[in-house]
C-alpha positions in Angstrom: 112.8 88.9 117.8 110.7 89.9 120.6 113.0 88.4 123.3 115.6 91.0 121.9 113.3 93.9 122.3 112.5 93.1 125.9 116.6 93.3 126.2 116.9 96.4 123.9 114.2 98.0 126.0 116.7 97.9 129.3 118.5 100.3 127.6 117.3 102.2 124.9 116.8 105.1 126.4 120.1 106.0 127.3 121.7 104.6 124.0 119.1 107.2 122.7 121.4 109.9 124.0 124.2 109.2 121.4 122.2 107.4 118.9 120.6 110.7 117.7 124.1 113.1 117.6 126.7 114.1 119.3 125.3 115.9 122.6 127.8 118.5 124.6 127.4 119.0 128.7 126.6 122.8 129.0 124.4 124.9 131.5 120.6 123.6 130.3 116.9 124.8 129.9 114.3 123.0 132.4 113.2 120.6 129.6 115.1 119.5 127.0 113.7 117.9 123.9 114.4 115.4 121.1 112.8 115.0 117.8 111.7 112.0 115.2 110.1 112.5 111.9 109.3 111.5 108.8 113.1 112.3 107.7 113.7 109.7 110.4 111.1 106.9 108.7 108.0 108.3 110.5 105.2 107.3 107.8 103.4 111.3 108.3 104.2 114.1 110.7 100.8 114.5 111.9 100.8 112.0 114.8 97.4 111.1 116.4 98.7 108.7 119.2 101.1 106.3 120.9 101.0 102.8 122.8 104.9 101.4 124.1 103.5 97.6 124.3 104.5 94.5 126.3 107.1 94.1 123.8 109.2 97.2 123.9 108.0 98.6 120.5 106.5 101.8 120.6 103.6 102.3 118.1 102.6 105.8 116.6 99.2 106.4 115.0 99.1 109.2 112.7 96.8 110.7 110.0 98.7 108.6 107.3 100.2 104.7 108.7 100.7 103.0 111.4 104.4 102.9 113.0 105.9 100.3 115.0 109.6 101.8 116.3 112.2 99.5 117.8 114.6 102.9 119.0 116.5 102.1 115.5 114.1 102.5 112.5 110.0 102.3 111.4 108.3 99.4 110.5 105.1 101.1 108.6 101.5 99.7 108.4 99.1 101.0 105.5 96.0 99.7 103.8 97.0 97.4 100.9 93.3 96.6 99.3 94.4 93.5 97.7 95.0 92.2 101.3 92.3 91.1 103.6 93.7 91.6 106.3 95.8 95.0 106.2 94.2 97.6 107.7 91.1 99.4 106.4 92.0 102.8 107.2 95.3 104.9 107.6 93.9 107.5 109.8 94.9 106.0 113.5 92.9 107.3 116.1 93.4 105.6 119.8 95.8 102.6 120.6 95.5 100.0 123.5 97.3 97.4 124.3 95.4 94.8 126.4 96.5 91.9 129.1 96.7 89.8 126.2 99.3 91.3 124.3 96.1 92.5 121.8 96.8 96.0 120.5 93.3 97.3 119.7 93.3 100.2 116.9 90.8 102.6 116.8 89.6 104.2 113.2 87.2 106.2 114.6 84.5 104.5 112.6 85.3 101.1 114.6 88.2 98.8 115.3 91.0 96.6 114.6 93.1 93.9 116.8 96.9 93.5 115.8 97.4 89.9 115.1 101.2 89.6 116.8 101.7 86.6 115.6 100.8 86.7 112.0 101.8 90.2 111.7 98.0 91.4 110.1 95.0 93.0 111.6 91.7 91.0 112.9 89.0 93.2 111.1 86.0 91.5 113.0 85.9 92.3 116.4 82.2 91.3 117.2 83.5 87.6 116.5 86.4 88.2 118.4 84.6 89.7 121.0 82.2 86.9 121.1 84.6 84.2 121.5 85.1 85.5 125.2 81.4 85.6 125.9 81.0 89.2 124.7 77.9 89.9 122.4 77.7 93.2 121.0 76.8 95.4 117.9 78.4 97.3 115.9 78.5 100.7 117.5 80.9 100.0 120.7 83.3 101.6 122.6 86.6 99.8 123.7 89.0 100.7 126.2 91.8 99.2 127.9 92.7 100.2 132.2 95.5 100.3 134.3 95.7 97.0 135.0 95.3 96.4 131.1 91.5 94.8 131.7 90.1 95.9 128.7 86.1 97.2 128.8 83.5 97.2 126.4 80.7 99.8 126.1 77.7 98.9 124.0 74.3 100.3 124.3 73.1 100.5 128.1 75.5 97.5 128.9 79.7 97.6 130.0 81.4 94.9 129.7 85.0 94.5 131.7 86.9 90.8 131.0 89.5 90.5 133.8 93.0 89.6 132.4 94.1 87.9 135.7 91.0 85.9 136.1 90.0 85.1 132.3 86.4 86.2 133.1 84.1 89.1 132.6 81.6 90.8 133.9 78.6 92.9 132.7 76.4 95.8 134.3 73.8 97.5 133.5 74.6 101.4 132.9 72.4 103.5 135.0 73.0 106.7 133.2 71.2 107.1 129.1 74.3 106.7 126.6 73.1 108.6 123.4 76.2 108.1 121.3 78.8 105.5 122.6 81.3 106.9 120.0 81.4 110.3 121.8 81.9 108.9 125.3 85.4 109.8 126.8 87.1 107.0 129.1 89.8 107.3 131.7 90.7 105.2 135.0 92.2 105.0 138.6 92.7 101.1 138.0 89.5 100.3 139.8 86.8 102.8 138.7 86.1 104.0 135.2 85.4 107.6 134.8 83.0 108.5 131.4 81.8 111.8 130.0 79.5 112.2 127.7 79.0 115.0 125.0 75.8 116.2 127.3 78.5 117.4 129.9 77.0 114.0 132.1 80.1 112.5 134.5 79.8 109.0 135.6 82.2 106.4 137.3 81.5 102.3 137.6 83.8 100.1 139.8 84.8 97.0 137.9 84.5 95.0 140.8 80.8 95.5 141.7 79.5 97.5 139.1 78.8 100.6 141.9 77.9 103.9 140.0 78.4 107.2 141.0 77.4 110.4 139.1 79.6 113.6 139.5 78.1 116.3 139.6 79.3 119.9 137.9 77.9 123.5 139.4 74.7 124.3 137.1 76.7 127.3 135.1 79.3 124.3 134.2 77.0 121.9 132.7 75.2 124.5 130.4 79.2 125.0 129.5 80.3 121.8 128.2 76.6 120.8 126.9 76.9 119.1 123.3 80.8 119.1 123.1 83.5 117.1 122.7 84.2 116.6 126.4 86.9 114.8 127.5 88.0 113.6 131.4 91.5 112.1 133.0 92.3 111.1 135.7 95.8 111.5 137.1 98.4 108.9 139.7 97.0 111.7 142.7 93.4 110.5 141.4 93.1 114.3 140.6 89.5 114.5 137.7 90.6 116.9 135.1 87.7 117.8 132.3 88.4 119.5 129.5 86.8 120.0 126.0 86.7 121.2 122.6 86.0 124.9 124.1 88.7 127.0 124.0 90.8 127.5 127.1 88.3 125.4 129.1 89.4 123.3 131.6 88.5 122.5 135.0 90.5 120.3 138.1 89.3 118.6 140.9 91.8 117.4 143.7 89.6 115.3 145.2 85.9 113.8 145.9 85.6 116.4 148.0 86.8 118.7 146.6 85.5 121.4 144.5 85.6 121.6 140.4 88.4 124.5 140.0 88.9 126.3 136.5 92.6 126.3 135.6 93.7 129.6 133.6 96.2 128.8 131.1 98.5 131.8 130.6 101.1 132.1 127.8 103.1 134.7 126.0 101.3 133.7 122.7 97.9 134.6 123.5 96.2 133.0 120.9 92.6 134.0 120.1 91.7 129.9 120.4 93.2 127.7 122.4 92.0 124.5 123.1 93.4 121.4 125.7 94.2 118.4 123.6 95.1 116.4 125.7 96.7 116.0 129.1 99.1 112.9 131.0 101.1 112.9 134.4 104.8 112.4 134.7 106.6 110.3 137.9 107.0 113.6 139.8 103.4 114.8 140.0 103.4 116.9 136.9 100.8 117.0 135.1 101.2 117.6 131.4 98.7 119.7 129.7 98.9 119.7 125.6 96.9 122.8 123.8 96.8 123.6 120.3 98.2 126.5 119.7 100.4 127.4 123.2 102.3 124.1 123.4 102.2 122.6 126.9 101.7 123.8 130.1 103.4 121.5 133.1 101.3 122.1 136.2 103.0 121.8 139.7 100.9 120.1 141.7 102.2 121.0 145.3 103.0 124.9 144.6 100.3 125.3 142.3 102.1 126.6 139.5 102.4 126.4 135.6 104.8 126.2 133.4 104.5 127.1 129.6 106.7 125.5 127.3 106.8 126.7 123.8 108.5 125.7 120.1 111.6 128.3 119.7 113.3 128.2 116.6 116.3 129.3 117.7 117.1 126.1 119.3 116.7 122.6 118.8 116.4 121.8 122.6 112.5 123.3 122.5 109.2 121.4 121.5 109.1 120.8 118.1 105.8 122.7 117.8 103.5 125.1 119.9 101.1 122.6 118.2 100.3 119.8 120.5 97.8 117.3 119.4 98.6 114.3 122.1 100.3 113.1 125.1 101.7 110.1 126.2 104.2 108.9 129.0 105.2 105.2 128.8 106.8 102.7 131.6 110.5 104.1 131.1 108.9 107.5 131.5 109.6 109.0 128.3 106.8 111.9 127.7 106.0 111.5 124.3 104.7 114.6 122.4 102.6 113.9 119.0 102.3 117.5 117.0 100.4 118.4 113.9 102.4 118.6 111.0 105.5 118.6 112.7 106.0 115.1 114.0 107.4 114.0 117.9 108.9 115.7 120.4 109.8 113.2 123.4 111.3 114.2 126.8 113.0 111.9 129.6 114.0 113.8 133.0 117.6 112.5 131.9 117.9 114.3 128.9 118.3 117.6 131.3 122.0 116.8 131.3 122.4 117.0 127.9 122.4 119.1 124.9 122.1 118.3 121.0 125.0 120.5 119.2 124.1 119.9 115.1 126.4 120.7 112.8 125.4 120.7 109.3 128.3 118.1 108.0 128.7 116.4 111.3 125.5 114.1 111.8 126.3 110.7 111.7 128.7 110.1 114.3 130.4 106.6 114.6 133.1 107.2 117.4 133.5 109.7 120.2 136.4 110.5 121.6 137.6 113.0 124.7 141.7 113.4 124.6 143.4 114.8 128.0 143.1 118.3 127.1 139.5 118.3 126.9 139.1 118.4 123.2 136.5 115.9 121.5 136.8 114.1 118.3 134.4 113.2 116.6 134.6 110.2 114.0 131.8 110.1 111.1 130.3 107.8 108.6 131.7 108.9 105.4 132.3 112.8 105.9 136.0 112.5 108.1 136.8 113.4 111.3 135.8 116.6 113.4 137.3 118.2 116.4 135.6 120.6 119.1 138.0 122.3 120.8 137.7 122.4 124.5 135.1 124.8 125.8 134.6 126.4 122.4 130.9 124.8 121.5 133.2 124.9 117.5 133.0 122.1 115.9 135.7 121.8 112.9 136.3 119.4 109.6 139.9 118.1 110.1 142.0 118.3 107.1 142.1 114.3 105.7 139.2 112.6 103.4 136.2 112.0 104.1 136.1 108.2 105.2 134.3 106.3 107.3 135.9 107.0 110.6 135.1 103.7 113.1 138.0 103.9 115.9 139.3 106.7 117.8 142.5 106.2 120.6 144.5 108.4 122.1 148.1 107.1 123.3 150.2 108.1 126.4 152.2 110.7 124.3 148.7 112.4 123.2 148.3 111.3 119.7 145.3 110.5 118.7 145.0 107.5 116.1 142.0 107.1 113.9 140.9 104.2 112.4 138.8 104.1 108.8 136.9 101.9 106.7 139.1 100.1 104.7 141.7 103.3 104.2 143.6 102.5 106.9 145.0 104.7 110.0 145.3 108.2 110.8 147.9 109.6 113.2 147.7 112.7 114.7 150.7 114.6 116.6 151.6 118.5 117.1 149.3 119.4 114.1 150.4 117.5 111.6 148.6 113.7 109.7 150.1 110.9 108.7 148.5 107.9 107.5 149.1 104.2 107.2 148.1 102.0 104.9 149.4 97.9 104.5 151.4 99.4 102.1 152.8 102.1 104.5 156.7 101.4 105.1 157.7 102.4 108.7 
């Protein structure tokens, strides 16, 4: 099963293109969007998280379930009390996949491990933990690098087991943790970067345990004191800092550089607006996710934003001006999690295309383009459509609605349809005929 994924992963994401609709070639927008949600098999629309793992599955955490999705349908994890080892919550806060192949699920309240190979959850970590030399309490704080070491932060102690090596390594933290829950964790693949709710901004190198604290000018640190601060850092090794303090949120380029407050301007201007969360695409972009003015795409050579907003007058925007996470995987699929609404995702190839719904015409089986330019479209049980060349119209065809699994067009221009179990459909000059075996000709 897994061996398949790895080969369905080569290509799902341009069999995504036509899996979803039929998609017509027409001038675009900048960013183009597709959608999944619960209509789909999502478990909830609120969506919390994602992790693509080793495997090519791409797991969602939301408010209600955990979702694995193999680009064809949802395989959906809930607490089942009778079951020891289901999970104990349905609220899915923070996935991470480690070197491994463990996919550590955070409940807010603690953890879980995802048990690949029996399909359940591990529900106690300190004894997994301890199997690998690792000693801790109940109040921890796990996260998972760049180079998928995974690091454990209990009391005054950080732990990092090295997947290459099997080993780990513990320092001493120079800086007082008062809630490891709170902390906020991001990475450059060598250093860890924490901030705490006390605004304090700290870095330890996994090699040698080498601290550094970062400092903030005095009128920032009496900003972000007792919140919910959270730090990324991006592929330029760019610190971000942002918190749950409307519009607040602050760059910096480089060590050397200065902390720099980004303004975030929109045509919504809503009263509240605060960054949820931020990732980087392959081009330098960084991807800023707010609450209530969708997402912001900051350019970082011309020093430029971008606003992209939910429009309901097309189906090629956001799904939501509601962003509550971000999340590019290795095929570089941005994946957008929304409140209430469900996930938006973006690839840079979906530029070329456009989704054209039509209410009747949704579940395409066959595609075909004839020499004049029309397209004929072939559906599951509701006939055969047309769109006439350059007319963006898409029209039922006068015969029944089978299921419509072949379309050919012969050297004279006909166009021949093949069906479920009704036979063929000929088309010439306007006019149907079908065959049937009992069809004399």
């Amino acid at each position: 099963m897994y061996q398949k994924m790895r080969q369905f992963n080569r290509f799902f994401y341009t069999l995504i293109l036509v899996i979803t609709g039929y998609y017509h070639t027409i001038a675009q927008p900048s960013y183009n969007f597709h959608y999944l949600k619960t209509e789909n098999g999502l478990s909830n629309n609120s969506v919390r998280t994602f992790l693509k793992d080793s495997y090519g599955f791409l797991w969602i955490g939301t408010e209600s379930g955990l979702n694995r999705y193999d680009g064809y349908g949802f395989k959906v994890y809930s607490t089942q009390p009778e079951m020891p080892n289901s999970l104990t919550s349905n609220d899915i806060m923070g996935l991470n996949e480690d070197g491994l192949g463990n996919i550590w699920i955070n409940l807010g309240f603690g953890y879980l491990i995802y048990n690949r190979e029996k399909d359940s959850f591990i529900n106690d970590v300190q004894k997994y933990l301890k199997d690998f030399g690792i000693q801790v309490g109940q109040n921890i704080k796990v996260y998972v690098d760049k180079k998928q070491d995974f690091w454990v932060i209990s009391g005054q102690k950080a732990y990092v087991y090295n997947n290459h090596s099997k080993t780990y390594r513990v320092y001493d933290l120079e800086n007082q943790i008062d809630d490891v829950a709170t902390i906020n964790l991001s990475d450059d693949g060598q250093r860890l970067f924490a901030i705490q709710k006390s605004g304090l901004l700290w870095s330890i190198d996994k090699s040698n345990g080498n601290q550094i604290l970062i400092e903030f000018q005095d009128y920032l640190k009496k900003e972000i004191n007792n919140l919910f601060n959270k730090v990324y850092v991006d592929s330029h090794k760019g610190l971000w800092v942002f918190s749950n303090k409307p519009d607040w949120i602050y760059y910096k380029k480089s060590p050397d550089s200065e902390w720099k407050e980004m303004i975030l301007s929109s045509s919504i201007n809503a009263k509240s607006n605060i960054i949820s969360s931020i990732t980087d695409d392959e081009n330098g972009h960084i991807w800023i996710g707010t609450d209530h003015e969708g997402l912001f795409i900051y350019d970082r050579e011309n020093d430029t934003f971008t606003n992209l907003l939910h429009n309901q007058r097309t189906n090629a925007t956001i799904a939501s001006s509601n962003v509550g996470c971000l999340y590019r995987d290795n095929s570089g699929v941005i994946w957008i999690g929304h409140n209430k609404k469900g996930i938006s995702f973006y690839h840079e190839s979906f530029q070329n295309f456009i989704n054209i719904e039509h209410p009747d015409c949704k579940d395409v089986n066959t595609i075909l383009e004839d020499q004049q330019g029309n397209i004929w479209l072939g559906t599951d049980g509701n006939g055969l459509y047309q769109d006439k060349k350059f007319g963006n119209n898409i029209q039922k065809l006068p015969i029944p609605n089978y299921a419509i699994v072949s379309l050919l067009e012969d050297k004279k221009g006909g166009i021949w349809a093949g069906t479920y179990l009704n036979g063929l459909f000929y088309y010439k000059n306007g006019q149907f005929t079908n065959y049937t075996k009992t069809t004399v000709v």
